[in-house]
C-alpha positions as CSV (number, residue, x, y, z in Angstrom):
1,X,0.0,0.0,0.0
2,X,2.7,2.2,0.9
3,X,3.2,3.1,-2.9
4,X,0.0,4.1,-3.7
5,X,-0.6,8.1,-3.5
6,X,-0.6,9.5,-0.6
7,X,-4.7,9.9,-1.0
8,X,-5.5,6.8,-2.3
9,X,-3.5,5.4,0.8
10,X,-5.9,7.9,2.7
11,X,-9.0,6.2,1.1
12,X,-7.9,2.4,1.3
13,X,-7.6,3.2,5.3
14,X,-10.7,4.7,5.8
15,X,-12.6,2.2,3.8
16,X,-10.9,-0.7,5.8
17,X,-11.4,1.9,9.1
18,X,-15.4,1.4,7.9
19,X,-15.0,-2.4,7.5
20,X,-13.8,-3.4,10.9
21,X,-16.2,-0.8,12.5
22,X,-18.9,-2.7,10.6
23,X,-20.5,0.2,9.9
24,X,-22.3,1.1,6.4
25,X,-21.8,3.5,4.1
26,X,-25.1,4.6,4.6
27,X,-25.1,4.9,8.4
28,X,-22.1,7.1,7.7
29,X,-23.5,9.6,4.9
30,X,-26.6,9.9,7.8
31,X,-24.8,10.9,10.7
32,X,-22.7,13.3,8.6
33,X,-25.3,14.8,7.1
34,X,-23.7,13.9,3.2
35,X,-25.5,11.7,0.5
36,X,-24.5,8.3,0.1
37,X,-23.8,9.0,-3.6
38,X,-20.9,11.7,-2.4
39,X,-19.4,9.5,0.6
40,X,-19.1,6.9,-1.9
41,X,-17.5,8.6,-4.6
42,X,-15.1,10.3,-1.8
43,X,-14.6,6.7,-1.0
44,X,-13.3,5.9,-4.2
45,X,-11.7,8.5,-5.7
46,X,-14.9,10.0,-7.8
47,X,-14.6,12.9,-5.0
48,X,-12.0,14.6,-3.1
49,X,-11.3,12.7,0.3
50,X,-10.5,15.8,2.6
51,X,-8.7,15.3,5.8
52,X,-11.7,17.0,7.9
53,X,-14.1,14.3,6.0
54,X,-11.5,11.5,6.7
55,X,-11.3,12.5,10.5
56,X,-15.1,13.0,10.6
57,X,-15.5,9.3,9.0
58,X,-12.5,7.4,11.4
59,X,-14.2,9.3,14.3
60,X,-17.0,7.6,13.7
61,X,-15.1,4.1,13.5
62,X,-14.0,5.0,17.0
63,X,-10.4,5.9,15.3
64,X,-8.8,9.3,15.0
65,X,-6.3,10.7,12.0
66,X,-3.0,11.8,13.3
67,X,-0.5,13.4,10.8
68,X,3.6,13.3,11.2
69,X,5.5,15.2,9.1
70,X,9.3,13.5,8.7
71,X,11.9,14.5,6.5
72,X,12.1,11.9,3.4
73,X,16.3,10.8,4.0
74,X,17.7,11.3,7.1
75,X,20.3,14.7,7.1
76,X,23.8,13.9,6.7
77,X,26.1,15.6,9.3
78,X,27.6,18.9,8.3
């Protein structure tokens, strides 16, 4: 997975984040006030996946999205 896109990364998470919660898409789209049509397509790529929807959906999974930032190659010594 690690070299997909960073958003389709995002995407494959959340959706297994909704599998092991066992909860539908539809549940989802009603408690975030969003159609099921949109969720879906943000689900697969159709529509932008934002980072506030992401969060919003994991919270829901009883997960939470935490960034890091890290440099890509470690510094060498000056």
């Amino acid at each position: 997975m690690t070299d997909l896109p960073a958003d389709d990364r995002l995407r494959a998470l959340v959706r297994q984040a909704l599998t092991e919660a066992r909860i539908s898409q539809a549940e989802v789209a009603r408690q975030l006030g969003v159609s099921t049509k949109h969720l879906s397509h943000m689900l697969t790529g159709r529509a932008h996946l934002t980072l506030t929807w992401a969060e919003g959906i994991l919270g829901l999974c009883g997960m939470n999205l935490q960034l890091a930032i890290q440099p890509d190659q470690p510094r060498s010594a000056a």
